[in-house]
PAKE-54474 format. One record per residue (C-alpha): residue number from 1; x, y, z. Coordinates in nm, 3 decimals, always signed. Layout:
<recs>
NUM, X, Y, Z
...
</recs>
This chain:
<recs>
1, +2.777, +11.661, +10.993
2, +2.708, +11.794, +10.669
3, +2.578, +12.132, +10.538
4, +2.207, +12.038, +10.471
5, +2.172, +11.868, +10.836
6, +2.350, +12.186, +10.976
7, +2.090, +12.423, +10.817
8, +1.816, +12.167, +10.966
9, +1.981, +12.234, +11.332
10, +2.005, +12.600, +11.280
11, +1.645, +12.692, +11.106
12, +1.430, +12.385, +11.161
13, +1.461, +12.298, +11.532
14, +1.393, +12.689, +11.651
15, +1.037, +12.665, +11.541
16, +0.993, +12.308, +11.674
17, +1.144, +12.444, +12.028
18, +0.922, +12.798, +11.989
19, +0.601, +12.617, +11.922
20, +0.628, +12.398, +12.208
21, +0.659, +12.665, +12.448
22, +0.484, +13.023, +12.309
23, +0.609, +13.182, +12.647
24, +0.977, +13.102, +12.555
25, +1.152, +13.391, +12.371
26, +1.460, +13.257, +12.153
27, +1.742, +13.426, +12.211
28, +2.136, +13.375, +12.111
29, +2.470, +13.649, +12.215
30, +2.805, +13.629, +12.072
31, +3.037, +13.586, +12.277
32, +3.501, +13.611, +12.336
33, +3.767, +13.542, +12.571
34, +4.108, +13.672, +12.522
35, +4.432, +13.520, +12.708
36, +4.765, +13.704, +12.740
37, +5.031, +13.733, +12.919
38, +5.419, +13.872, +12.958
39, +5.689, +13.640, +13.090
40, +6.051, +13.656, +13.175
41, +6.272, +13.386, +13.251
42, +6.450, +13.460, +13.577
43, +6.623, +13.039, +13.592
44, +6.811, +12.818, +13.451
45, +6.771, +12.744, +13.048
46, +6.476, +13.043, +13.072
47, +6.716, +13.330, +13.199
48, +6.705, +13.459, +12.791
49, +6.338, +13.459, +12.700
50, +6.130, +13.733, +12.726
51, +5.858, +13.867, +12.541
52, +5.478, +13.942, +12.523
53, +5.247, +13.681, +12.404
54, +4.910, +13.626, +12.281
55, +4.850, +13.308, +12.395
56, +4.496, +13.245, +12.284
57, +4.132, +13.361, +12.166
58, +3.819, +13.204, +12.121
59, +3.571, +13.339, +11.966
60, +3.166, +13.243, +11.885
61, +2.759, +13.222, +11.933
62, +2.552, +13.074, +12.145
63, +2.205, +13.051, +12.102
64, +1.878, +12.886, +12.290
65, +1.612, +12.764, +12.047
66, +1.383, +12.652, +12.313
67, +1.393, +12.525, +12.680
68, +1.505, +12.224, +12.583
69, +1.730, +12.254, +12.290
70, +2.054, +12.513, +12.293
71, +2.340, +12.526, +12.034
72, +2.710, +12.671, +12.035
73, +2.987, +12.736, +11.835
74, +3.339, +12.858, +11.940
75, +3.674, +12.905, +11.734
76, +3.959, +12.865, +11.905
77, +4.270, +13.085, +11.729
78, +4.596, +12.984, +11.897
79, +4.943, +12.787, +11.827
80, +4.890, +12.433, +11.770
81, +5.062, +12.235, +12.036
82, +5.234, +12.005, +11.741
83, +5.415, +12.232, +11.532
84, +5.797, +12.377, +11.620
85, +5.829, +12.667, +11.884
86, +5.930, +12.864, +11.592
87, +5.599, +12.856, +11.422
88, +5.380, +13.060, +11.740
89, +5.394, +13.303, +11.606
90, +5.143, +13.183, +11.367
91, +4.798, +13.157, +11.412
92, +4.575, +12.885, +11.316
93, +4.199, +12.834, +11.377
94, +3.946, +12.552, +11.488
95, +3.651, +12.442, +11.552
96, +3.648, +12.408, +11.945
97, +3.294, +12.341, +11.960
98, +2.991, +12.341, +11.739
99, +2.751, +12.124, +11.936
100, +2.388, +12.065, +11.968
101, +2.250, +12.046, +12.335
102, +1.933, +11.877, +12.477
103, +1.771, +11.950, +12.830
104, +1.496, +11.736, +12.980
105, +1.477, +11.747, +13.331
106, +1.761, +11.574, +13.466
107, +1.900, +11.459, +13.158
108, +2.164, +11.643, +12.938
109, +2.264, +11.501, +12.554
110, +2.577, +11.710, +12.371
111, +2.624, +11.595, +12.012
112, +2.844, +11.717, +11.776
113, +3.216, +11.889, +11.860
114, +3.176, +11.880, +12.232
115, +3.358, +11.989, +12.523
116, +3.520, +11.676, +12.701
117, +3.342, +11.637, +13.061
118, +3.664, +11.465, +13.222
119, +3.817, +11.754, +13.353
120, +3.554, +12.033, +13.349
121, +3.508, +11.974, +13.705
122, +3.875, +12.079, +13.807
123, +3.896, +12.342, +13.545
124, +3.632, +12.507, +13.751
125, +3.786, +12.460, +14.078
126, +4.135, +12.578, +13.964
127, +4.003, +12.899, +13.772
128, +4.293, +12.955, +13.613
129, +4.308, +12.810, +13.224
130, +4.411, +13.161, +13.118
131, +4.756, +13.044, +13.343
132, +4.813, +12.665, +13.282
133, +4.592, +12.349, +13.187
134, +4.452, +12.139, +13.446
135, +4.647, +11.832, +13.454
136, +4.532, +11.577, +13.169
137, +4.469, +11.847, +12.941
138, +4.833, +12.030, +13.016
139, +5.019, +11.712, +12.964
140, +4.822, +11.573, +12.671
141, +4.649, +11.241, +12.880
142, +4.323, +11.388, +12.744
143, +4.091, +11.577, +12.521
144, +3.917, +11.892, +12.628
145, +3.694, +11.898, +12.298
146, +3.660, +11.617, +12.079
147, +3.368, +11.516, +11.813
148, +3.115, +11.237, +11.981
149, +2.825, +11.255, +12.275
150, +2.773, +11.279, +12.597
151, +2.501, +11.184, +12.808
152, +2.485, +11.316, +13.188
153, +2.192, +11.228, +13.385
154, +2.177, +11.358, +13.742
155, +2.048, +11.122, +13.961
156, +1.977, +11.333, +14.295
157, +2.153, +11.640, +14.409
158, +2.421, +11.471, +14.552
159, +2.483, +11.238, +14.240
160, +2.530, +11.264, +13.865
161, +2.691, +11.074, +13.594
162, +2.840, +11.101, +13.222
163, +2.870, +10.871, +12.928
164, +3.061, +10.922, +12.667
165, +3.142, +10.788, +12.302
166, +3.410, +11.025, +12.106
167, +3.653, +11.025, +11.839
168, +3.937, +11.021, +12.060
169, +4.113, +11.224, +11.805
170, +4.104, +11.576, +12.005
171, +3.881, +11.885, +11.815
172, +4.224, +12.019, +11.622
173, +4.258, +11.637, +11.436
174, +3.929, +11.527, +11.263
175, +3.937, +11.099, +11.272
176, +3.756, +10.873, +10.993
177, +3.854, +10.528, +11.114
178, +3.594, +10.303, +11.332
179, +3.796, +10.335, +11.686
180, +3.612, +10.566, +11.905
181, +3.719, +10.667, +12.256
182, +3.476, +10.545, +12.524
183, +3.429, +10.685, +12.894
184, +3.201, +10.718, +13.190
185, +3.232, +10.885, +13.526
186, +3.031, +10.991, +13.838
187, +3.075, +11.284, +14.053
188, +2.962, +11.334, +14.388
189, +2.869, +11.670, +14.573
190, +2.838, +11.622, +14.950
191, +2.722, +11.873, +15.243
192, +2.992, +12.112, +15.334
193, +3.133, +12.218, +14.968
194, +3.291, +11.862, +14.955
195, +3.319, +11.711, +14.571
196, +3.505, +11.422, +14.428
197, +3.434, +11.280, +14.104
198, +3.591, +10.933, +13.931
199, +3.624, +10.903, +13.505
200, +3.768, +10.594, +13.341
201, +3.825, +10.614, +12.962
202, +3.939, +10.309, +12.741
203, +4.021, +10.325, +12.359
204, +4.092, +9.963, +12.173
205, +4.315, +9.891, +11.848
206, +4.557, +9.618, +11.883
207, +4.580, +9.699, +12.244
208, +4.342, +9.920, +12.510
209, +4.464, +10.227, +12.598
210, +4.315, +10.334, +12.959
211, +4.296, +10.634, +13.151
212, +4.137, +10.679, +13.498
213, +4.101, +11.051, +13.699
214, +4.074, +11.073, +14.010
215, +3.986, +11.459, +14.158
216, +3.843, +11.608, +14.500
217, +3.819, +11.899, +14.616
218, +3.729, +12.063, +14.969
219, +3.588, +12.457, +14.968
220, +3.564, +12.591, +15.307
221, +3.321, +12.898, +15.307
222, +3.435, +13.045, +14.969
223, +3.735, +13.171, +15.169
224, +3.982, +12.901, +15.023
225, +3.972, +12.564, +14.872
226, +4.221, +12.254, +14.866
227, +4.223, +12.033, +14.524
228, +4.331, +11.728, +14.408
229, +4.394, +11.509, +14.146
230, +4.552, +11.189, +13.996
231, +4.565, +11.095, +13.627
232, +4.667, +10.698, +13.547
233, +4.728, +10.623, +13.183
234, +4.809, +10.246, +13.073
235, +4.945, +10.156, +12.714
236, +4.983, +10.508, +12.611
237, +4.924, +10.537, +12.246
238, +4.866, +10.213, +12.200
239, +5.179, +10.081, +12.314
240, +5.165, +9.762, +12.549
241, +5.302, +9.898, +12.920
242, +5.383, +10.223, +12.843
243, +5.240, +10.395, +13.111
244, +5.232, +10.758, +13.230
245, +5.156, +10.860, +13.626
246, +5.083, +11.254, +13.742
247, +4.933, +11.400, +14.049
248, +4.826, +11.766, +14.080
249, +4.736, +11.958, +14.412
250, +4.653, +12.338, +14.414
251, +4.478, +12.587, +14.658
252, +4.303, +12.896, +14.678
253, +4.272, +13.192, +14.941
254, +4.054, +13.447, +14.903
255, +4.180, +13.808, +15.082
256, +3.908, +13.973, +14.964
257, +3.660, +13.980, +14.676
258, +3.898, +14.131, +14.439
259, +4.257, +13.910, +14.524
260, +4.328, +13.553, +14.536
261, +4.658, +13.390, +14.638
262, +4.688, +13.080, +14.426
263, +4.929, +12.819, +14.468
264, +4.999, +12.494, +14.269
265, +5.219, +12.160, +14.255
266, +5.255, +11.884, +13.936
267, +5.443, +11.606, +13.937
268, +5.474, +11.393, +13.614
269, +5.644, +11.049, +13.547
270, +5.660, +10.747, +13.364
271, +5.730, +10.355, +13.402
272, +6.063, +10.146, +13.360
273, +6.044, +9.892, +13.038
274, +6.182, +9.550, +13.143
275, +6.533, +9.553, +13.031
276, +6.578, +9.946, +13.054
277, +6.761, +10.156, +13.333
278, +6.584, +10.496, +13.302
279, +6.168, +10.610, +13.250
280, +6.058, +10.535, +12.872
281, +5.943, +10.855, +12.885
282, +6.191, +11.032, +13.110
283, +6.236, +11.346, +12.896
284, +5.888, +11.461, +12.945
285, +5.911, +11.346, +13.354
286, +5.903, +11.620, +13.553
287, +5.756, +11.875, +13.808
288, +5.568, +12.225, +13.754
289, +5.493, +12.469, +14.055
290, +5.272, +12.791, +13.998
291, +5.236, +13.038, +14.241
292, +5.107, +13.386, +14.305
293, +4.845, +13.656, +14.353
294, +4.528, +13.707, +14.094
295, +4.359, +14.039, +14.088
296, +4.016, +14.027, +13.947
297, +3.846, +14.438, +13.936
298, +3.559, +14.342, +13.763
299, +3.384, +13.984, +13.701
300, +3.482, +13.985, +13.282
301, +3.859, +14.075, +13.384
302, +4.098, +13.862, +13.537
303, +4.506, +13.945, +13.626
304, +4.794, +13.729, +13.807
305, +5.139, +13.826, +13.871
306, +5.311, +13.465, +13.906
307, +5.589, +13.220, +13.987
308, +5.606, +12.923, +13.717
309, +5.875, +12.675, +13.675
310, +5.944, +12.321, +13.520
311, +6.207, +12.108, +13.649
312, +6.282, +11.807, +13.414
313, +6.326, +11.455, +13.615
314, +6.576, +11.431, +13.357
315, +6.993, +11.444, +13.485
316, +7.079, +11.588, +13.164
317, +6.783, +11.861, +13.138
318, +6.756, +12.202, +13.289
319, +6.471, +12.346, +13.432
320, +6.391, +12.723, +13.446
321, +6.198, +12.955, +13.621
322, +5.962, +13.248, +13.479
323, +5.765, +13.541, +13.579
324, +5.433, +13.579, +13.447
325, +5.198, +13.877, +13.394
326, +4.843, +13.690, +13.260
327, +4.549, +13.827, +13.161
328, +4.226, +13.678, +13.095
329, +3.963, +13.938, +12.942
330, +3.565, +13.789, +12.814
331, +3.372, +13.987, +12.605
</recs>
């Protein structure tokens, strides 16, 4: 998107939106989210590491033209993922979104540097991103922004789907080659707080690379909730049965309206080539477990005092344990 068709979106469509509905007040609030935390490494390789992090902001606007169109931009400031552990404490940021929306009805269109739909649904369940990823997103078998749209149409109020054609390319590297990430998935919300929802993704160069998530989740009376998921990738990064399995379960029990006992398992592995003895991608196999107690005083503030730990599947590799003080603060 260039500059002119930016300044189109930002001063054109307003009036277009206003003069279709003179009741309709436009209206737009900045807005922030701050994660933190302090850790200490209690096990194994983590006994020495200790220190106070920042571990990520985002920053931006959101504004509502009319009923029907809304915009929003966000800048995510925080480590990139690909550079060496000795460069976090440098700060880089991106575009994380900076998107066009469209409302009619039941139909929704984002276009432009969109959040990923894949795993929104179990980022909301688990409530926790200020702690750890939901699964695809934590171990890198997805995208939670990317450049593309997405159409979701809700077909009753039990039933709604998503289509989606993206980059594939993630919102921190910007693609300019013709292979675009397709997906499509369903989700469906039954009586008695019962959800499940199915998303299949396929991206083709010499091969297809596949992913399919599988997630449901069971809330009984907002007192606690049960989760699950299942992430199956096929050819990962293009390369012909290279494949990647991982499962997540976590829970939720509410004592009261201000503390939560959380509780979470991961378990990640990989396939054996023909001709090999160990996982192609063994030194990334492992599990994660994250347990403890949030405290949340008011609803813009969130604290947990927790239990996290990664034990490699790997003979050679050694796990540690932490404790973690996170923070999540919005603005």
């Amino acid at each position: 998107m260039n500059v002119k068709n930016l300044f189109v979106i930002i001063f054109v469509i307003p009036f277009f939106g206003h003069s279709q509905d003179p009741a309709f007040v436009p209206s737009g609030k900045p807005f922030a989210t701050i994660f933190a935390n302090f850790h200490q490494g209690i096990t194994g390789s983590a006994k020495d590491e200790a220190a106070f992090e920042l571990v990520r902001g985002y920053i931006g606007y959101e504004y509502n033209f009319s009923p029907e169109f809304y915009a929003k931009i966000n800048v995510d400031v925080g480590s990139p993922n690909d550079l060496s552990p000795y460069s976090k404490a440098r700060r880089y940021a991106y575009f994380k979104n900076a998107y066009l929306r469209y409302m009619q009805k039941s139909l929704t269109i984002d276009f432009g540097l969109i959040d990923m739909r894949q795993f929104k649904l179990q980022e909301t369940v688990w409530e926790r991103r200020y702690l750890m990823k939901t699964l695809a997103d934590e171990y890198q078998l997805g995208q939670s922004a990317d450049l593309g749209m997405n159409i979701n149409y809700k077909f009753t109020s039990w039933f709604d789907a998503d289509l989606s054609v993206s980059n594939g390319e993630g919102y921190s590297s910007i693609q300019m080659d013709d292979v675009f990430k397709y997906g499509i998935g369903p989700t469906i919300t039954l009586p008695r707080n019962f959800t499940s929802r199915i998303f299949y993704e396929f991206t083709k160069k010499e091969i297809t690379e596949t992913t399919l998530t599988l997630f449901t989740s069971y809330d009984y009376k907002k007192i606690w909730n049960v989760a699950g998921e299942a992430v199956i990738r096929q050819n990962d990064k293009w390369k012909e049965n290279r494949n990647i399995f991982g499962w997540s379960v976590y829970a939720k029990y509410n004592l009261t309206k201000k503390y939560q006992l959380f509780a979470r398992y991961d378990r990640l592995t990989s396939n054996i080539l023909e001709g090999e003895i160990n996982p192609w991608n063994l030194a990334k196999d492992g599990t994660a477990l994250v347990a403890g107690i949030q405290f949340q005083p008011i609803s813009k503030i969130k604290m947990a005092l927790n239990y996290h730990d990664w034990y490699p599947l790997a003979a050679n590799m050694e796990g540690g344990g932490f404790i973690y003080f996170d923070v999540e603060v919005k603005l």
